[in-house]
C-alpha positions in Angstrom: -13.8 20.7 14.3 -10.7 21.4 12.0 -8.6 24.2 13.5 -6.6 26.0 10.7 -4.6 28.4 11.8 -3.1 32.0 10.1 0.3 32.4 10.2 3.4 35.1 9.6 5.0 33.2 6.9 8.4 33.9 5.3 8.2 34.2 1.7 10.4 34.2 -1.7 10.9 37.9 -3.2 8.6 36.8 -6.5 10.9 37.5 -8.6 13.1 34.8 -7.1 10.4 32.3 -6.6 11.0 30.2 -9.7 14.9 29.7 -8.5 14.0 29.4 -5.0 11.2 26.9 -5.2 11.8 22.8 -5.3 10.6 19.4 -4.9 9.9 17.8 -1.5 12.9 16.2 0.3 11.2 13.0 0.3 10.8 12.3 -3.7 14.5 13.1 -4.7 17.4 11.4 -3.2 20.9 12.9 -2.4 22.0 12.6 -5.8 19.4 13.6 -7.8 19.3 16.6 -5.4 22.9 17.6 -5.9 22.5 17.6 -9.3 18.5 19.7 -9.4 20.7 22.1 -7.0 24.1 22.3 -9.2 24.6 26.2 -9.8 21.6 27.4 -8.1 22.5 28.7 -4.4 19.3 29.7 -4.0 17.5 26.4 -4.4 15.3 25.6 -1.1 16.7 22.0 -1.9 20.2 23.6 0.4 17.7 23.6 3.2 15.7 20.2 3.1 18.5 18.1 1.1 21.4 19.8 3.1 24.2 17.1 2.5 24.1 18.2 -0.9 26.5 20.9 0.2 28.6 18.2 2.0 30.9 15.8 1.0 29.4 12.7 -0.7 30.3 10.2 1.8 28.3 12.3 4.2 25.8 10.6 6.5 22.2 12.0 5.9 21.9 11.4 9.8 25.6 13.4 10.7 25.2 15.9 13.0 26.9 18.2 10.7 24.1 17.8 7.8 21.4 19.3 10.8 24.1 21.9 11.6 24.3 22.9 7.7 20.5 22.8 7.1 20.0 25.3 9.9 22.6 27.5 8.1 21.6 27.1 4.6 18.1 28.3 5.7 18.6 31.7 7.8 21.2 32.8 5.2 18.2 32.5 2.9 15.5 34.4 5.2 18.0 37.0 6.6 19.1 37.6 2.8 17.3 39.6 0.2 15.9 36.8 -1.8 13.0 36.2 1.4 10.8 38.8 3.2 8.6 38.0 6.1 4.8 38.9 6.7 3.6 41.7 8.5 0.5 40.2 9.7 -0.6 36.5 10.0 -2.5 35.3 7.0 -4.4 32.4 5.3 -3.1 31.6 1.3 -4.4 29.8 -1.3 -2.3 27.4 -3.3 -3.8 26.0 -6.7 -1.7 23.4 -9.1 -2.3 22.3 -12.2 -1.3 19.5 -13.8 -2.1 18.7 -17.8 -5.4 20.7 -17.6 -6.5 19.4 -14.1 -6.2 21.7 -11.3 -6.5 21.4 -7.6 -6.6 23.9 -5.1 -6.2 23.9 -1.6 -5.5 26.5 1.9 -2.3 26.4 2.9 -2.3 27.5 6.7 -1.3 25.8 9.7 -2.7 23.0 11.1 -2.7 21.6 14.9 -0.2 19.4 16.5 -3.3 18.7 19.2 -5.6 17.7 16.7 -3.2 15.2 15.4 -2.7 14.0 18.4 -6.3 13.3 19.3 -7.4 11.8 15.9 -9.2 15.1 14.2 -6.0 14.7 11.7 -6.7 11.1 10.6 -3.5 8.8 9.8 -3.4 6.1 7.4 0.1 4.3 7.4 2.8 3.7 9.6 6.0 5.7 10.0 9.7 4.5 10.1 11.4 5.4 13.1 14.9 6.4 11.3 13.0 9.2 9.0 10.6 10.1 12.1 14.0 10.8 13.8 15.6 12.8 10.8 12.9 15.0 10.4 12.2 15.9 13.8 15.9 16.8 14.0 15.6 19.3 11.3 12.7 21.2 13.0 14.3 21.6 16.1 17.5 22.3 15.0 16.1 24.7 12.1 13.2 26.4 14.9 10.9 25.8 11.1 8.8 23.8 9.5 10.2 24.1 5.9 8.0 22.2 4.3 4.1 21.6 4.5 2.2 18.6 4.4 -0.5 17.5 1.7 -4.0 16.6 4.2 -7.7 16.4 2.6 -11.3 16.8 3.7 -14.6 16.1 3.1 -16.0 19.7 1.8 -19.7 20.8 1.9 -19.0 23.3 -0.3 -18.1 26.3 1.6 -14.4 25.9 1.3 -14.6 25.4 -2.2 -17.2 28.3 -3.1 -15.4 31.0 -1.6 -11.7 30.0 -2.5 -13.3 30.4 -6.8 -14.8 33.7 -5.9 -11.7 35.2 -4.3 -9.7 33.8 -7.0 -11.7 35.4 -9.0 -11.3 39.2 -8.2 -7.7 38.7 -6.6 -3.9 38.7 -8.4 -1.9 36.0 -7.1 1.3 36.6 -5.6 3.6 33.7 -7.0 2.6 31.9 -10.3 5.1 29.8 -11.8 5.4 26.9 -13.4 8.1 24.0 -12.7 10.3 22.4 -14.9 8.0 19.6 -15.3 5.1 21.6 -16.6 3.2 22.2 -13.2 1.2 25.4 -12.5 2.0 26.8 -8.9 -0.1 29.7 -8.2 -1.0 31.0 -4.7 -3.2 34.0 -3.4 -2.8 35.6 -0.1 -6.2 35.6 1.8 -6.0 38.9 4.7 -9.8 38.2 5.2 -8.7 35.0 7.4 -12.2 35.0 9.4 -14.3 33.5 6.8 -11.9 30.2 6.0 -11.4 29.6 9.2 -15.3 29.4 10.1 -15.6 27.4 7.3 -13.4 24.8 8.6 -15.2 24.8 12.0 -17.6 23.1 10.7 -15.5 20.6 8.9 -15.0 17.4 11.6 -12.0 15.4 10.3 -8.7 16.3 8.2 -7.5 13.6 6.8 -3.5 13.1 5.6 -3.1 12.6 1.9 1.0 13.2 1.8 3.3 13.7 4.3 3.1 11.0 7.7 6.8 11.4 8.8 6.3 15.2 8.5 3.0 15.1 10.9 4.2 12.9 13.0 8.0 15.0 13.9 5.7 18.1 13.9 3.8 16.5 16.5 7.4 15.2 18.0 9.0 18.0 18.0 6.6 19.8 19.5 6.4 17.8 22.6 10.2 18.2 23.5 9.9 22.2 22.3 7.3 22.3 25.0 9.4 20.0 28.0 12.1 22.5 27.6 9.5 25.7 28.0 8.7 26.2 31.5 6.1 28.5 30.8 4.5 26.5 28.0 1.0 27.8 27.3 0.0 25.7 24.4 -0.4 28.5 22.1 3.3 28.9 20.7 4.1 28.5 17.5 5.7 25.1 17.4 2.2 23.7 18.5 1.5 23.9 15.1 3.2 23.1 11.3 2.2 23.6 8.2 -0.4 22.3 5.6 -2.1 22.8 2.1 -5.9 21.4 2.8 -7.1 20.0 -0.2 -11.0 19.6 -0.8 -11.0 15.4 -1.6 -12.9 15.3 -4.9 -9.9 17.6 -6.4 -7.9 15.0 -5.5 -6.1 12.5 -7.6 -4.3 9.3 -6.3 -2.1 7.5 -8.8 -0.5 4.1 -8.7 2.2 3.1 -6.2 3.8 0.3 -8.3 6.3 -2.7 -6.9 9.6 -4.2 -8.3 10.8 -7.6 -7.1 14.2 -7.9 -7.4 14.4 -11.7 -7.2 11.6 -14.5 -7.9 11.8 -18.1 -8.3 12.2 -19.5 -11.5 9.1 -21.1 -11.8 7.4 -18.3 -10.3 4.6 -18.0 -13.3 3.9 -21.7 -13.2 3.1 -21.1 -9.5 0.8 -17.9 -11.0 -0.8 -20.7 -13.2 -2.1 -22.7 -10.2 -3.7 -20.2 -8.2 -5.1 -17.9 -10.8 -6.1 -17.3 -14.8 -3.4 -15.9 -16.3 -3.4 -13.9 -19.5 -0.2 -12.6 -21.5 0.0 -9.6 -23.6 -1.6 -7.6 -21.5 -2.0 -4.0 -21.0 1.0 -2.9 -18.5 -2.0 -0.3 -16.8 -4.8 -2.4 -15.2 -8.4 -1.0 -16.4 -10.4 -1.3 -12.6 -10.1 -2.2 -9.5 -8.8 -5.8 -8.9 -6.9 -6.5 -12.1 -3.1 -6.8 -11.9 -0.7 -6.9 -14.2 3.0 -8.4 -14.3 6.2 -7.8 -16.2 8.8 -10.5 -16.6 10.1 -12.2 -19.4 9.8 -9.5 -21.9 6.1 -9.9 -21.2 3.2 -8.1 -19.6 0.9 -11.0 -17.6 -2.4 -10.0 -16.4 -4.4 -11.6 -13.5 -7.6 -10.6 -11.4 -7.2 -10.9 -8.1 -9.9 -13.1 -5.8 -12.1 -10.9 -3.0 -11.6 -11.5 0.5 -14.7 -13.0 2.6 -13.9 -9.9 4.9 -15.6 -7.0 5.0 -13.6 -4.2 7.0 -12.0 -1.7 4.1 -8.3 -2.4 4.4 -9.0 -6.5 3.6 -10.4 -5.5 0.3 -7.7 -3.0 -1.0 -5.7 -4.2 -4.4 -2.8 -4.1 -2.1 -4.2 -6.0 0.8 -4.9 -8.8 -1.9 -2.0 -8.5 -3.8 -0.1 -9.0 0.2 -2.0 -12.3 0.6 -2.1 -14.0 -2.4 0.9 -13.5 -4.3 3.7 -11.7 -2.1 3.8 -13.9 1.1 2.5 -17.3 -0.1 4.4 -17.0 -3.6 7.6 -14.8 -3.0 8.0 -15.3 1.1 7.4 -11.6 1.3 5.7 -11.1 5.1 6.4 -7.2 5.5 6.7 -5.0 2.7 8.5 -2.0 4.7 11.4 -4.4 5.7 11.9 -6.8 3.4 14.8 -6.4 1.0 13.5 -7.9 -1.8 10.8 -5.5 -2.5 10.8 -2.1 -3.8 8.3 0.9 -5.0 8.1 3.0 -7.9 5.9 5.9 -7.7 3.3 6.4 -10.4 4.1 9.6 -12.5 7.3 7.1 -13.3 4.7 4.9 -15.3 5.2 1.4 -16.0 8.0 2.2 -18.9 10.0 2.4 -15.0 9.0 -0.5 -14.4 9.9 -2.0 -17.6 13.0 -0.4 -17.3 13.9 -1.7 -14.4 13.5 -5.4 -15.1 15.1 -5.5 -18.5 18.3 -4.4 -17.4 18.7 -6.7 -14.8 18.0 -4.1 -11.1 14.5 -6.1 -11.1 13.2 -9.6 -11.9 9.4 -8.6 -11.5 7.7 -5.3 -12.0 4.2 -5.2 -10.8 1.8 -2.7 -11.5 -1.0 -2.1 -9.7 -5.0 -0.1 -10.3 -4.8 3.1 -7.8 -5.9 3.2 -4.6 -9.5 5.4 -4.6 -9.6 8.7 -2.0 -12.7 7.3 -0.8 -10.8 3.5 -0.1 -8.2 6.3 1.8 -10.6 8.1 3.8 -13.0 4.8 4.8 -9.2 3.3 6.6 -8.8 6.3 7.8 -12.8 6.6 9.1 -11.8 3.1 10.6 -8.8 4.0 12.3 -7.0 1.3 10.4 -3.6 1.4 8.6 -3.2 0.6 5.1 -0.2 -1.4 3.4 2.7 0.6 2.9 3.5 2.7 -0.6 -0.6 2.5 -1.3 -0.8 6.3 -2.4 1.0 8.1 -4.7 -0.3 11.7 -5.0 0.4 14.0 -8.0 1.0 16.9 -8.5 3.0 17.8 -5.7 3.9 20.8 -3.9 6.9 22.7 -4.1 8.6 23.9 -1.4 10.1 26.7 -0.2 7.1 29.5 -0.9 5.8 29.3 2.6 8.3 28.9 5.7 6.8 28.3 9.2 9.6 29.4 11.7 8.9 29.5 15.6 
């Protein structure tokens, strides 16, 4: 069974929510965050981006970046702008995004279950931002930021979350500067969520690997260094928003190339049926389509004779029959000459990208399906890296986790 757990979490005064509240740390870079932060003290972005209050040259690994994250975060929570919980509680957290909504519990989760496969994985982590991360939590004694998991719901979860929306007021709705509803509801009546999730076997992680896995991290050295470590503490367990699957949508995680050869579409030409003038968005599962030359190319990729359910992913295919035998790319997470654009960009990114020169290739690619997620998952395999982009995401800073 699923353990969620209530939890005493610090909070934005609502009136400061809209200010305080940003994107995750991981879909922003340094100076994209600098500039999202730029006259806004208050933005949680001084807490997970905290080199942005740094000089530029800065290190994202210096020791001094840790150091200023740690302060940028209790000046917050022992200022007015945050207030702490009473009592431990359950919330629910409900986005919507151009008329489709989604809404999930946002409690904590176990670092046990992840470590004994009731909090499925699905892709590998880097070592370098495993590292980083759990860094911050030790140093900051917090889990800033929550993680994006799934399950298969029977209903339960799902029927009682509508019917206490229904006769409760929220206590943050906002919307972010790119048109996304945040609304979440504080739950005091935690008893019935989490028997619901009792009965719930597997969690599943949609977004947020690097996060589980330094939770899980961090949590092993908190508990080295505590003699009288009972398992119950607080760093044995970080948080998450649980997101019922069919609410869920997965958009495409789309490649550049920077370099190809130059006769890289007659090579196309022998290996598959190409079209030109395509559509840049493939219409179903197996189609691909190509920009180079001031031209969108269109192929359909060939099944494998394998049945397991990572052989038969887009990106599987796309892996085996054009990036390692026609561009000599063996390992997508390491090899230079690749790079990802995330969905929501669209393919005009992509476009972008390859008409002024920073590409030679843009590829974009039919999403990966929550089923084809939770099937690896089911089979305790990994997929390709970059195969899920969710959307919308959360924001951060509305619930903090400290221990």
């Amino acid at each position: 069974m699923a353990i969620v757990k209530p939890f005493k979490a610090w909070r934005p005064n609502p009136e400061l929510a809209q200010e305080i509240a940003c994107v995750p740390y991981d879909v922003v870079n340094s100076k994209e965050a600098r500039k999202l932060a730029n006259g806004n003290p208050q933005s949680f972005l001084h807490v997970i981006k905290p080199e942005i209050d740094l000089s530029e040259n800065t290190s994202v690994y210096d020791a001094k970046v840790y150091d200023q994250g740690r302060k940028n975060l209790y000046e917050l929570l022992n200022s007015d702008a945050f207030l702490q919980e009473e009592h431990e509680a359950l919330y629910i957290y409900q986005l919507v995004m151009e008329g489709r909504s989604q809404t999930g519990i946002f409690s904590c989760v176990s670092v046990n279950d992840y470590n004994n496969n009731v909090i499925l994985k699905h892709e590998l982590t880097r070592p370098d931002k495993e590292d980083d991360r759990t860094k911050h939590i030790i140093i900051q004694a917090a889990h800033a930021e929550p993680v994006m998991l799934t399950f298969r719901d029977s209903g339960s979860v799902t029927s009682y979350v509508n019917e206490y929306m229904s006769r409760e007021d929220p206590i943050y709705d906002l919307t972010s500067e790119d048109g996304i509803t945040h609304t979440i509801w504080k739950v005091d009546d935690k008893a019935s969520l989490v028997s619901a999730f009792q009965d719930i076997p597997k969690l599943y992680i949609a977004d947020g690997h690097h996060r589980c896995a330094s939770a899980a991290r961090a949590a092993k050295e908190m508990a080295s260094q505590n003699p009288g470590h009972t398992g119950k503490e607080e760093y044995n367990y970080f948080p998450a928003v649980l997101f019922p699957m069919d609410q869920m949508e997965i958009l495409a995680y789309n490649r550049i190339i920077l370099s190809t050869p130059d006769n890289f579409l007659e090579q196309l030409k022998k290996e598959f049926t190409l079209s030109k003038n395509v559509k840049p968005v493939p219409s179903k599962k197996g189609m691909v389509s190509f920009y180079i030359n001031d031209n969108w190319y269109g192929l359909t990729l060939k099944a494998s004779e394998k049945n397991d359910p990572v052989s038969n992913l887009d990106i599987t295919l796309l892996q085996n029959q054009v990036l390692e035998p026609l561009l000599d790319i063996k390992d997508q997470r390491t090899d230079p000459n690749i790079d990802f654009v995330g969905g929501i960009r669209g393919t005009d990114e992509l476009e972008k990208l390859v008409d002024t020169g920073e590409a030679s290739l843009g590829i974009s690619l039919y999403p990966t399906s929550i089923e084809e997620l939770l099937d690896v998952s089911d089979a305790g395999l990994l997929m390709p890296p970059k195969s899920t982009w969710f959307e919308p995401k959360l924001r951060s800073g509305l619930l903090i986790h400290t221990f």
